[in-house]
C-alpha positions as CSV (number, residue, x, y, z in Angstrom):
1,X,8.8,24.0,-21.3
2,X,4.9,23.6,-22.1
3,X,5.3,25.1,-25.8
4,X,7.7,21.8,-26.5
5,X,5.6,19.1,-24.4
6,X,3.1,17.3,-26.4
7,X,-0.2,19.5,-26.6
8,X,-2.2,16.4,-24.8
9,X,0.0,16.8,-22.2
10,X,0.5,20.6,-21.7
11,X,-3.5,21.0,-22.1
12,X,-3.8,19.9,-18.5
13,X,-0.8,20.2,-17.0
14,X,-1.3,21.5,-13.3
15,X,0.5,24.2,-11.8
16,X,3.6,22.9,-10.0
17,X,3.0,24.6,-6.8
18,X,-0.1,22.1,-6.6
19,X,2.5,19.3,-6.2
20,X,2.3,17.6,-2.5
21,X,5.5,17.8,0.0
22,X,6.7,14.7,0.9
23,X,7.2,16.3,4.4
24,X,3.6,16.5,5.1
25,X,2.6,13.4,4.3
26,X,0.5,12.1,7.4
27,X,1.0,8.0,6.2
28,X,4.1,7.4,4.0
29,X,4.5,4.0,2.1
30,X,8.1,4.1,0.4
31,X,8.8,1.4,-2.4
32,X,12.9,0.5,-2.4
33,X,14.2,-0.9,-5.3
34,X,16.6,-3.9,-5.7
35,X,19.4,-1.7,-7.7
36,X,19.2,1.0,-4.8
37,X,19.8,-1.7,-1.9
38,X,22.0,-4.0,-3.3
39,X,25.4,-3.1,-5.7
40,X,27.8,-5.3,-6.7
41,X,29.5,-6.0,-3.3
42,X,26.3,-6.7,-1.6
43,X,24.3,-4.8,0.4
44,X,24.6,-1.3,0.6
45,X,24.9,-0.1,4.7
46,X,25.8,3.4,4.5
47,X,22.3,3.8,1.7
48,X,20.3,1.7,3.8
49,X,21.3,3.8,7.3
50,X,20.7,6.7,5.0
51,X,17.5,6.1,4.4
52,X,16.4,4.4,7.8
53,X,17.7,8.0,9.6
54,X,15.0,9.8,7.3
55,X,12.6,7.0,8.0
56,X,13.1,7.8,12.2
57,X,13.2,11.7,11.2
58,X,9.7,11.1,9.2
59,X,8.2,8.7,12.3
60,X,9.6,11.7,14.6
61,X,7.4,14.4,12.8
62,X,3.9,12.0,13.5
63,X,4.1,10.1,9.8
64,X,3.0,6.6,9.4
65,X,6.0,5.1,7.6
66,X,5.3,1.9,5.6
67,X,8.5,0.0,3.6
68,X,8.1,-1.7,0.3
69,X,11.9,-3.1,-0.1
70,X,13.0,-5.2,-2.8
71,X,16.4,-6.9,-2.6
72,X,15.4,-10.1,-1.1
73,X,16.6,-12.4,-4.2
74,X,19.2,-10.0,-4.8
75,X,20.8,-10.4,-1.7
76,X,20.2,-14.2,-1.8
77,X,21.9,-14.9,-4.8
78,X,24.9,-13.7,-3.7
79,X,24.8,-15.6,-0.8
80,X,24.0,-18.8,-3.0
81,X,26.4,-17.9,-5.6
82,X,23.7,-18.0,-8.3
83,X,24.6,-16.8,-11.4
84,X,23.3,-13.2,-12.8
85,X,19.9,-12.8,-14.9
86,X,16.8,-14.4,-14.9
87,X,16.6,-17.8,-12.4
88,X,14.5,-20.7,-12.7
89,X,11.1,-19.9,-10.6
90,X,12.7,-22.9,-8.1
91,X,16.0,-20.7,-7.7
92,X,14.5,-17.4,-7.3
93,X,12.3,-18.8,-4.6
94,X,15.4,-20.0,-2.9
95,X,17.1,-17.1,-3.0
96,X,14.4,-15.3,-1.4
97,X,14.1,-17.5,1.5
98,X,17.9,-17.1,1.7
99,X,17.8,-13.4,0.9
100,X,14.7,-12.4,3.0
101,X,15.6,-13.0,6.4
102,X,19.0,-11.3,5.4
103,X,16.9,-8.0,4.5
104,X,14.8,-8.0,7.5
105,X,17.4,-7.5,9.7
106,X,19.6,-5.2,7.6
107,X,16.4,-3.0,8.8
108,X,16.1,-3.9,12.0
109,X,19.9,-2.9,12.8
110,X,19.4,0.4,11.1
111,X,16.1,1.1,12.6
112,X,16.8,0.0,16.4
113,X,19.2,2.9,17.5
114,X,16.2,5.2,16.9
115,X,13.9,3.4,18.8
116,X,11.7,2.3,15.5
117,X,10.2,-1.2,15.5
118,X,9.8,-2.9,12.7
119,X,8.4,-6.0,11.6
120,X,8.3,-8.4,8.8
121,X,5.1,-8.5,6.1
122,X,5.5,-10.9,3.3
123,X,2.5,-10.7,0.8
124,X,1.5,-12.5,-2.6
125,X,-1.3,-11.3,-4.9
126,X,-4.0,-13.7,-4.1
127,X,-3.9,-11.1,-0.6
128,X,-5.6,-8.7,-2.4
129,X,-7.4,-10.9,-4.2
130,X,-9.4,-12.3,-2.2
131,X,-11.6,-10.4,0.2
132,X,-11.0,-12.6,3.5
133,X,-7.5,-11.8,3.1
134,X,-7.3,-8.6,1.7
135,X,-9.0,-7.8,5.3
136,X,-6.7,-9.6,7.6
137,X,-4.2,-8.1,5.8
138,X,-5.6,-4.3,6.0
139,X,-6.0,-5.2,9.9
140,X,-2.8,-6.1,10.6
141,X,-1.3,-3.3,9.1
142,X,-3.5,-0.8,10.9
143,X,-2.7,-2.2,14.2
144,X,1.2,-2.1,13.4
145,X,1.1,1.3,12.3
146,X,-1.6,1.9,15.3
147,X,1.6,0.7,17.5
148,X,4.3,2.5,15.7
149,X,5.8,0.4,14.1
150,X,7.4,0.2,10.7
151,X,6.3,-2.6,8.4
152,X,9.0,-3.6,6.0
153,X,6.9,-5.5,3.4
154,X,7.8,-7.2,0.1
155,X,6.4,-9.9,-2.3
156,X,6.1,-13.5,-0.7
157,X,8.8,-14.9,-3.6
158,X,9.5,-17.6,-1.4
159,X,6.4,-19.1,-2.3
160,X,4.6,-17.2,-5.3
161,X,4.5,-18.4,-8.8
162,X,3.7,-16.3,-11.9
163,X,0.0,-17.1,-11.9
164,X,-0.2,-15.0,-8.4
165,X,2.7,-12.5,-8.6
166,X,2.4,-8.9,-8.4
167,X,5.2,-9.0,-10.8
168,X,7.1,-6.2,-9.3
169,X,6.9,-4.4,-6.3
170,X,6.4,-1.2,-7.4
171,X,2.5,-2.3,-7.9
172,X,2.9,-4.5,-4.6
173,X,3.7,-1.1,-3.2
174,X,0.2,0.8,-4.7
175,X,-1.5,-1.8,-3.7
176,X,0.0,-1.6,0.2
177,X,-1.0,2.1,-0.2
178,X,-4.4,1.7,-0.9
179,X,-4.8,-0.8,2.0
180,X,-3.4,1.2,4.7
181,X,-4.7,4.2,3.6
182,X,-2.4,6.1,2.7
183,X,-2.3,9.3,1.2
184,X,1.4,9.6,-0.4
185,X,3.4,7.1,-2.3
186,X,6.6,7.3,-3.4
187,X,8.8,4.8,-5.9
188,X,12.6,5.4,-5.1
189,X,14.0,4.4,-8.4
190,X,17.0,4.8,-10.7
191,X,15.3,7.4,-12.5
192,X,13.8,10.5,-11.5
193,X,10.6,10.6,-13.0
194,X,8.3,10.3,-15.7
195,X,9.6,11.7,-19.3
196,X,8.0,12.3,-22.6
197,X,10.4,9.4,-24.4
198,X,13.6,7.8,-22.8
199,X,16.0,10.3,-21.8
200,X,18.6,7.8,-22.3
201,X,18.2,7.1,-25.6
202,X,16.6,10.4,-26.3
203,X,18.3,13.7,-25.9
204,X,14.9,15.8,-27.0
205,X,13.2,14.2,-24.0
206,X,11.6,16.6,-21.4
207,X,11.1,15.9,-17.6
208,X,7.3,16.1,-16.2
209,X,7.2,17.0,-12.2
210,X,3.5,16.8,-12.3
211,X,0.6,14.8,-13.8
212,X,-2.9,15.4,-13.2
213,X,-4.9,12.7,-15.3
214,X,-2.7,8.9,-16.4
215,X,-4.1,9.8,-20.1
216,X,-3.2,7.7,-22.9
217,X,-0.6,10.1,-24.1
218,X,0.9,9.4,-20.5
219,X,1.2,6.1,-20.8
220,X,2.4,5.6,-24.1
221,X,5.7,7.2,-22.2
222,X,6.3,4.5,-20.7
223,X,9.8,2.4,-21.2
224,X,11.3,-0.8,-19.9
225,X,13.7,-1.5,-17.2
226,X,17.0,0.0,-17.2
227,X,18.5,-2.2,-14.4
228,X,19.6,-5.7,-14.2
229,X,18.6,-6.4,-10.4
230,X,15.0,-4.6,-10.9
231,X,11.9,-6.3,-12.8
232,X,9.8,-2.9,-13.1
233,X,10.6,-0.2,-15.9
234,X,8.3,2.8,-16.0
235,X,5.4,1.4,-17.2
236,X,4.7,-1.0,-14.1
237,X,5.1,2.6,-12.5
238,X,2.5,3.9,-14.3
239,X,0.6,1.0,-13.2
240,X,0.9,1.5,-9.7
241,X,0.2,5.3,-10.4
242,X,-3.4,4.1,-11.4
243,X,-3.6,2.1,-8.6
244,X,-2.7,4.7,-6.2
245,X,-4.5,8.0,-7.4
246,X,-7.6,6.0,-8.0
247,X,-7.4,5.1,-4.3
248,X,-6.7,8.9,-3.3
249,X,-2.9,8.3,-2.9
250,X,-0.7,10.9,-4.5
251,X,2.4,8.4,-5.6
252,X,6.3,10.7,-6.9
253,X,8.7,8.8,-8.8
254,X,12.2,9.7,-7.8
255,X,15.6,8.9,-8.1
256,X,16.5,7.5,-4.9
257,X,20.5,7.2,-4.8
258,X,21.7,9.7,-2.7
259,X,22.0,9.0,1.2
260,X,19.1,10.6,2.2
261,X,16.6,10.1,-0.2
262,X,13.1,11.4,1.7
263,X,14.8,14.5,2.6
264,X,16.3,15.2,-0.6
265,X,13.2,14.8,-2.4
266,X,11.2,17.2,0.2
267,X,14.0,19.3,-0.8
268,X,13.2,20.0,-3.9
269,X,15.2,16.7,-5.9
270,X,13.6,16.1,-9.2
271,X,10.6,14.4,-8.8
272,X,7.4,13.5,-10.7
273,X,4.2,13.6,-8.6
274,X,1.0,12.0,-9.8
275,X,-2.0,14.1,-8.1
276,X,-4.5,11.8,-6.3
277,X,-8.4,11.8,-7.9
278,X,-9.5,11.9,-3.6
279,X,-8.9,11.4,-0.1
280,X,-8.2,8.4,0.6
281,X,-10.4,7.7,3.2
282,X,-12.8,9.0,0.7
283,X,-11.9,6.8,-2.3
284,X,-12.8,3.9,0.0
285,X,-15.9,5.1,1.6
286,X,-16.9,5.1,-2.2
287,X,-15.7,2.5,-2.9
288,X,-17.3,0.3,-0.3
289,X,-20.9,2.5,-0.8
290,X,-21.4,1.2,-4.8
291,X,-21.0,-2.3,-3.4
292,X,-24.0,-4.2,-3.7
293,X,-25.0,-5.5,0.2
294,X,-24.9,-9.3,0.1
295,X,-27.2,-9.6,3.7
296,X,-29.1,-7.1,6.4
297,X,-27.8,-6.4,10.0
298,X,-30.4,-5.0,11.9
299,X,-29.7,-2.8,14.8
300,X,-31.3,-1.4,17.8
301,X,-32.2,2.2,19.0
302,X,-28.7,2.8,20.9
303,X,-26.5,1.2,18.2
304,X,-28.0,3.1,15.6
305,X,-27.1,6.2,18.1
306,X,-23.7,5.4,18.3
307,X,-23.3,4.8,14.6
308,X,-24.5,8.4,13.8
309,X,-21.6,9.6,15.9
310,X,-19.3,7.5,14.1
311,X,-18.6,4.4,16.2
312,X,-18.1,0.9,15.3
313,X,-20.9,-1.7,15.3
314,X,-20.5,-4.0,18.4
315,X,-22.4,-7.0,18.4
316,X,-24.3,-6.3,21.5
317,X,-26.6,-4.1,19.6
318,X,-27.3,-6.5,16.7
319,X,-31.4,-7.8,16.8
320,X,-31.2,-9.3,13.8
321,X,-29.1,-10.9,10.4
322,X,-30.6,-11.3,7.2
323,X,-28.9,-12.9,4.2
324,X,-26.1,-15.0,3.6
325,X,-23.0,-13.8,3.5
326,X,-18.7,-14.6,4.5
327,X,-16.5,-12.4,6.1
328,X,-15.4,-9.2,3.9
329,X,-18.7,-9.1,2.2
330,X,-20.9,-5.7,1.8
331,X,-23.9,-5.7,4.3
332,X,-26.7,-3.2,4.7
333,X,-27.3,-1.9,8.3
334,X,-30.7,-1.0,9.0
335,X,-32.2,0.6,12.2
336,X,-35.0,-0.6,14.4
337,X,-37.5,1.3,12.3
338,X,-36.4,-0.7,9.1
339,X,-34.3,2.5,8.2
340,X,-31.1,2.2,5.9
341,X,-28.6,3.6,7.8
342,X,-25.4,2.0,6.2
343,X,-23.3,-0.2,4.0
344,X,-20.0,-1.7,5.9
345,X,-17.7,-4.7,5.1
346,X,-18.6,-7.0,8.1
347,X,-16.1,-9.4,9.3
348,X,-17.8,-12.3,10.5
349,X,-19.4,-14.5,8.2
350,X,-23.6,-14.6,8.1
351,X,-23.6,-17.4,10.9
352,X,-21.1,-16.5,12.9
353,X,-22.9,-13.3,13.3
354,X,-26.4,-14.9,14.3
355,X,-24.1,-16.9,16.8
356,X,-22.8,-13.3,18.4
357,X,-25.7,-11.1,17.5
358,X,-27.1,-8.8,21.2
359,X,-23.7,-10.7,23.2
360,X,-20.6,-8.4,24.4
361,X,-17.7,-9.0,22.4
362,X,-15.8,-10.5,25.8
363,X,-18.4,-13.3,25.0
364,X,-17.2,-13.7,21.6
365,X,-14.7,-16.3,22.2
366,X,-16.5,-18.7,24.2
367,X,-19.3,-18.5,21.8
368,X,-17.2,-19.1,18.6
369,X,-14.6,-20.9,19.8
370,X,-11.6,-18.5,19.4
371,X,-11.4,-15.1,19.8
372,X,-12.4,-12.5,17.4
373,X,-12.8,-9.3,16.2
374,X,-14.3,-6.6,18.7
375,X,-16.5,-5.1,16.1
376,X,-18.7,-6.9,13.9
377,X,-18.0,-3.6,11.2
378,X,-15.7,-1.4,12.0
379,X,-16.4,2.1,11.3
380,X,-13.3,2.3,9.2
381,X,-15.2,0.0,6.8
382,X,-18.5,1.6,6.8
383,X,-20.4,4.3,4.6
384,X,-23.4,6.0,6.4
C-alpha cells in the first residue's frame, strides 16, 4: 500500500503495530456524532444502549470515560417540528434547549442499570478562552471523573453565537481532552478514517490507519461533511487532531455505527489513529513551564519540603506574595533561601492570596468570604 500512497506520506509512515489500543486507554473522551444518535425516527435506543454497555464495560476495566455527544438540536427539532437544514441562530438555540435535556437523559437511562453516574457539562468557547474559566472548568471535570462519574458534555448552543462557537464538536471534544488529561481520543463518525482523497467520490482513494506528523500533505486530505445532521467534515477532524496530539492525546477516527462501537474498534474495526507528540501530563507540564510568571509566592522551609515530594502548595506555608496577578495566571515559587523552585497556575488572585497567605485552608472561608480552593497551586498545575 506504501508504493501507491503519496511519497510525503509513506516517508514517515509508522509501523501499524505502534498504533495505541483503545482498550488500554487509562482516560477515554469519546466524541458522538449527531448522524450516529439521531436517524430519521428520532433517537436511536438500541445504538445509544450499545454504546452506554461499552461505556460501563470501559469504566469496569479502571478507564476514565468522558462523553462528547452531539444530537441536542437534532433531537429538538423534531420535537419542535422545525424544518430540515440550516436554522436561524434563534431556532437552533431553541432546539437545543428543547433537545438537550431530552439527550441528557437518554444517557442517564442507559447508563443507570450499570451503576454509572453521569452528569450534564454544557461548555461554549469563551471556557477555554479565558483562563479563569478554562480552570473551573478543568476542576470540575477532575473531581467528576475523581468520583466516577461520566460527564456527557456538548456545546452550550442554547446560548452561543458564532463569534464564540467551537463550531463543531469534534474540536469541542480535543479541547475536553486536553483539559482532562487525557491520553486517547476518539471521533465516532460516519466514516472510518482519514483517506488520501474522498473515497466517495474517489475510487483510487487509499485508507491511512496511522499518522505520525499532521503535515501539510495531511491536511490537504481533508473533505467536507457528508451528513445533513453533522456540521464537521474531516477537516474539523484534522483540527481537533492538532489539538489533541499537541496536548499528548492520541485521537482515532472511526466509523461508529455498529452497536458496539468501542469494542469493535479495539477489535480491530478500521480506524485511523493519530500518534500523540507526548504524555499528556507532560505536554502540560510544558506547557505551563514556558509561561512567563506574572508574580512570586514565597515559601517556607517545610513547604518547600513537601513540594519536592510532589505535594500541592497549601497556604499555610506561604511567607510572602510578590506581584500582581488573577486567578489562572503563571507564578514563580521560590523557597526561603530566594531559590526558584517552580512555576504553577495559582488559583487565587494576587490579593486574595496575601489575604490567606501562612492560614490553614479551614480558615479560608471566613477570611474570604466563601469557601475556596484547598490549595493555592495544585500540584497538577505545577512544573518543578
Amino acid at each position: 500500500m506504501a508504493a501507491l500512497i503519496p511519497d510525503a506520506v509513506a516517508a514517515s509512515a509508522p509501523r501499524l503495530d505502534e498504533a495505541p489500543r483503545l482498550d488500554e486507554a487509562r482516560r477515554l473522551v469519546v466524541k458522538i456524532g449527531s448522524a450516529l444518535l439521531v436517524g430519521p425516527d428520532g433517537l436511536r435506543g438500541d445504538w445509544l444502549r450499545g454504546l452506554c454497555d461499552d461505556v460501563a464495560a470501559w469504566r469496569a476495566r479502571g478507564c476514565d470515560v468522558v462523553l462528547v455527544s452531539s444530537g441536542s438540536i437534532a433531537l429538538g427539532r423534531r420535537v419542535l417540528g422545525l424544518p430540515g437544514g440550516a436554522l436561524p441562530l434563534e431556532q437552533a438555540q431553541a432546539a437545543a434547549a428543547v433537545g438537550q435535556i431530552r439527550l441528557a437523559r437518554a444517557y442517564e437511562e442507559a447508563l443507570a442499570p450499570h451503576g454509572v453516574v453521569t452528569a450534564q457539562v454544557l461548555l461554549t468557547l469563551e471556557d477555554s478562552a479565558d483562563r479563569r474559566r478554562y480552570l473551573n472548568s478543568r476542576a470540575t471535570m477532575q473531581t467528576l471523573l475523581g468520583l466516577g462519574v461520566v460527564p456527557i458534555v456538548n456545546e452550550n448552543d442554547t446560548v452561543a453565537t458564532d463569534e464564540i462557537r467551537f463550531g463543531d464538536n469534534d474540536r469541542l471534544a480535543a479541547q475536553i481532552a486536553v483539559t482532562c488529561g487525557a491520553d486517547q481520543l476518539l471521533l465516532l463518525s460516519d466514516v472510518d478514517g482519514l483517506y488520501t482523497a474522498n473515497p466517495k467520490t474517489d475510487p483510487t482513494a487509499l485508507h491511512l490507519p496511522l499518522i505520525a506528523a499532521i503535515t501539510p500533505q495531511i491536511e490537504a486530505m481533508g473533505g467536507d461533511p457528508v451528513s445533513g445532521l453533522s456540521k464537521g467534515g474531516m477537516k474539523t477532524k484534522l483540527m481537533a487532531a492538532r489539538t489533541a496530539v499537541a496536548g499528548g492525546c492520541a485521537m482515532a477516527i472511526a466509523e461508529g455505527s455498529v452497536l458496539r462501537p468501542l469494542s469493535a474498534v479495539a477489535a480491530g474495526a478500521r480506524t485511523s489513529w493519530f500518534l500523540p507528540e507526548a504524555d499528556p501530563q507532560l505536554a502540560r507540564k510544558r506547557w505551563i513551564a514556558a509561561m512567563k510568571p506574572k508574580g512570586t509566592v514565597i515559601v517556607d522551609a517545610g513547604a518547600a519540603l513537601a513540594l519536592g515530594r510532589g505535594k500541592s502548595l497549601l497556604p499555610a506555608g506561604v511567607t510572602g506574595i510578590e506581584g500582581s496577578f488573577g486567578r489562572g495566571d503563571p507564578v514563580a515559587i521560590t523557597g526561603p533561601g530566594g531559590q526558584r523552585m517552580a512555576t504553577g497556575l495559582i488559583r487565587y488572585t494576587a490579593a486574595e492570596a496575601r489575604l490567606i497567605a501562612g492560614h490553614h485552608s479551614a480558615e479560608i472561608e471566613a477570611i474570604l468570604g466563601y469557601s475556596g480552593r484547598a490549595a493555592l497551586v495544585h500540584r497538577d498545575d505545577m512544573v518543578l
